[in-house]
C-alpha positions in Angstrom: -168.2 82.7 205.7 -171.5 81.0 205.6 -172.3 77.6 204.7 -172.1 77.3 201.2 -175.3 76.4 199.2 -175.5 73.6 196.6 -175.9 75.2 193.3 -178.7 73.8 191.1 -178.1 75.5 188.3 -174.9 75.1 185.8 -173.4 77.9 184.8 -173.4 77.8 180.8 -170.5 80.4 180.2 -169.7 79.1 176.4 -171.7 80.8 174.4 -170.0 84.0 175.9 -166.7 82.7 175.7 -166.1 81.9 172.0 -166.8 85.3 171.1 -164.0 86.3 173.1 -160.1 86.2 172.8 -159.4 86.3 176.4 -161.1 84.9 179.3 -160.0 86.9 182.7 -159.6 84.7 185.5 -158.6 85.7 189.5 -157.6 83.4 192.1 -158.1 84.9 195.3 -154.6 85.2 197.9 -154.2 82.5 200.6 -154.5 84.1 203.5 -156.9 82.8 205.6 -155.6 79.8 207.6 -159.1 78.6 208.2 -159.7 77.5 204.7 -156.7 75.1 205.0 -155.5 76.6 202.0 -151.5 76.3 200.7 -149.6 79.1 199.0 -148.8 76.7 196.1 -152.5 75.8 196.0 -153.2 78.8 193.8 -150.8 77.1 191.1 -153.2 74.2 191.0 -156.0 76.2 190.2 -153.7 78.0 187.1 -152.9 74.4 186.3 -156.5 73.1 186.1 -157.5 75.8 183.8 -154.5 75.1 181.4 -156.0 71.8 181.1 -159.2 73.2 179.7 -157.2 75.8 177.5 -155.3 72.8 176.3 -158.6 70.7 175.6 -159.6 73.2 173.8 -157.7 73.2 171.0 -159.4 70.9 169.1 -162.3 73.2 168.7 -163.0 75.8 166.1 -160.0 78.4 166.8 -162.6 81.3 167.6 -164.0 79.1 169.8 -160.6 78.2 171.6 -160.2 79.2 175.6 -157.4 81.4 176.2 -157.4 82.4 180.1 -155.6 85.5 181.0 -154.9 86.2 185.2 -156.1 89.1 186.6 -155.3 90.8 189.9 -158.9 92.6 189.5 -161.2 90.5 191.0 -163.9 93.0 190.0 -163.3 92.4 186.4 -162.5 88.4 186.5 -165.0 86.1 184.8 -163.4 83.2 186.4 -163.1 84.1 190.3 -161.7 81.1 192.5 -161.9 81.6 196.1 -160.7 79.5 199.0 -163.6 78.3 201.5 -163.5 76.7 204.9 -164.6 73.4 205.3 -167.2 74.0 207.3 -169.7 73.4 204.3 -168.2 69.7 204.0 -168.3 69.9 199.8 -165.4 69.1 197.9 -166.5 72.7 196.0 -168.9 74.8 194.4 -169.8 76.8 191.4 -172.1 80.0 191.5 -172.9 81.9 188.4 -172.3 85.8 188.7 -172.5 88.5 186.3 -169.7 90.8 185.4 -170.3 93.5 183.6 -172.6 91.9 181.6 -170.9 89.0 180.7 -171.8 85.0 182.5 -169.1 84.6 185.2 -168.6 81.8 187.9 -167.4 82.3 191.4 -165.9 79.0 192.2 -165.2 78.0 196.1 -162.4 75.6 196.3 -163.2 73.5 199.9 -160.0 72.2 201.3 -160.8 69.1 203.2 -157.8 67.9 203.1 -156.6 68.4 206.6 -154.5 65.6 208.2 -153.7 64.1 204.9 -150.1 63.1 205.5 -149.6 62.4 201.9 -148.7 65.8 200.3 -149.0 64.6 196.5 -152.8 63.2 197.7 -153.7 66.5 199.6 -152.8 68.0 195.8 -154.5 66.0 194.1 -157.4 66.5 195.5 -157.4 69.9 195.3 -156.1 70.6 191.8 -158.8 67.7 190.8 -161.5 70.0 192.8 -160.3 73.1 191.0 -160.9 71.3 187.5 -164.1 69.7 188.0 -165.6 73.1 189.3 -163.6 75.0 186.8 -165.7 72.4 184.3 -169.1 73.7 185.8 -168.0 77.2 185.2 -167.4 76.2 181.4 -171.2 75.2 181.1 -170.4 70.7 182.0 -172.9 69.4 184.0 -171.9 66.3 185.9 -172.4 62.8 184.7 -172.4 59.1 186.1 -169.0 57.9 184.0 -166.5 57.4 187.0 -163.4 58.2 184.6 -164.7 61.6 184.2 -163.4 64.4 186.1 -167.2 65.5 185.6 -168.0 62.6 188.0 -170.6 63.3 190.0 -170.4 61.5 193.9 -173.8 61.2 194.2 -173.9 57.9 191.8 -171.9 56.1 193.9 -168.5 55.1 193.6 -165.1 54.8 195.5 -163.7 58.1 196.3 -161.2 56.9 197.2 -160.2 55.4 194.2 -161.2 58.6 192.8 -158.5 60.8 193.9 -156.2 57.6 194.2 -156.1 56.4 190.9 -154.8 60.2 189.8 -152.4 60.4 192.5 -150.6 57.1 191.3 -149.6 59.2 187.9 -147.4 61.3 190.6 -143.9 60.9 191.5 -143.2 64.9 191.8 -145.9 67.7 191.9 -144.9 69.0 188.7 -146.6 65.6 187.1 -150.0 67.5 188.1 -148.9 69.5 184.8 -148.2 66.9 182.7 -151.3 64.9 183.7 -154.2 66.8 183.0 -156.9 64.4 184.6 -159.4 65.0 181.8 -161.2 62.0 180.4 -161.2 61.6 176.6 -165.4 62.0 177.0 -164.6 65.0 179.1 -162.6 66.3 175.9 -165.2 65.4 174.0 -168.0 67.2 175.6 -165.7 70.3 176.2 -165.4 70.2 172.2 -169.2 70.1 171.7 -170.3 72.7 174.2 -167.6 75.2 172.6 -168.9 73.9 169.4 -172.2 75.0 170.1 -173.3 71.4 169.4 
């Protein structure tokens, strides 16, 4: 695969989405041991959009998200595919059309190789799946580190980043129960679907 290419646009799917019910998503097999991708890894992705759908539920209900899986890739507005590492980003989000409608072809980079700590190496790959899954929903970054919208490039400890989440873990099924959303990233999920 070649070297992925930052995206410098955002992908602003929300307008789109609140006339729809359903929003198709596909999350491509793992198969390809050079992405460093994990068989359970395509649960975190599921997971990270539930946490948007849950998010959600504060906005008008037409405006609501409801994702529905799809085996179709063709037809998926949300497609998440599994990337080597080669690129060295944490992930990226492309906008695509499909079928006339604003998708988002979201690489997941796994560059968690040699990470001993299997809860870590999870959290930083369902956290990667919810902050691109964010871009794909039209949230740009910003420079609050409690946000999931965080953008590196201000600075910070990642470290800390992914740490802080990982301490909310005693069992991967916490990654359910701790969504990993900040109450501003609530908030501006709210006011994009809001159209405000």
């Amino acid at each position: 695969m070649k070297k992925l290419r930052r995206s410098i646009s955002i992908v602003l799917l929300t307008a789109g989405l609140a006339a729809a019910s359903d929003v198709s998503f596909y999350i491509a097999p793992c198969t390809d041991p050079s992405t460093g991708c994990e068989p359970g890894d395509l649960d975190l992705a599921r997971w990270a959009l539930q946490s948007w759908q849950t998010a959600s539920q504060g906005a008008p209900t037409e405006a609501r998200l409801h994702f529905v899986e799809t085996k179709d890739e063709s037809s998926a507005l949300f497609r998440f595919v599994w990337a080597s590492p080669t690129g060295g980003l944490y992930g990226e989000t492309v906008p695509i059309e499909v079928r006339g409608k604003r998708g988002a072809q979201i690489y997941i980079v796994n560059t968690t190789r040699g990470i001993a700590d299997q809860l870590l190496r999870d959290t930083i790959v369902y956290l990667t799946c919810l902050h691109e899954s964010g871009h794909a929903l039209g949230l740009s970054h910003t420079d609050q580190f409690p946000d999931i919208m965080y953008y590196f490039g201000f600075g910070g400890d990642i470290d800390e980043y992914f740490g802080r989440y990982r301490r909310k873990l005693s069992t991967r099924d916490d990654i359910r129960k701790n969504s990993g959303l900040s109450d501003a990233d609530r908030k501006r999920l709210l006011a994009q679907l809001s159209g405000r």
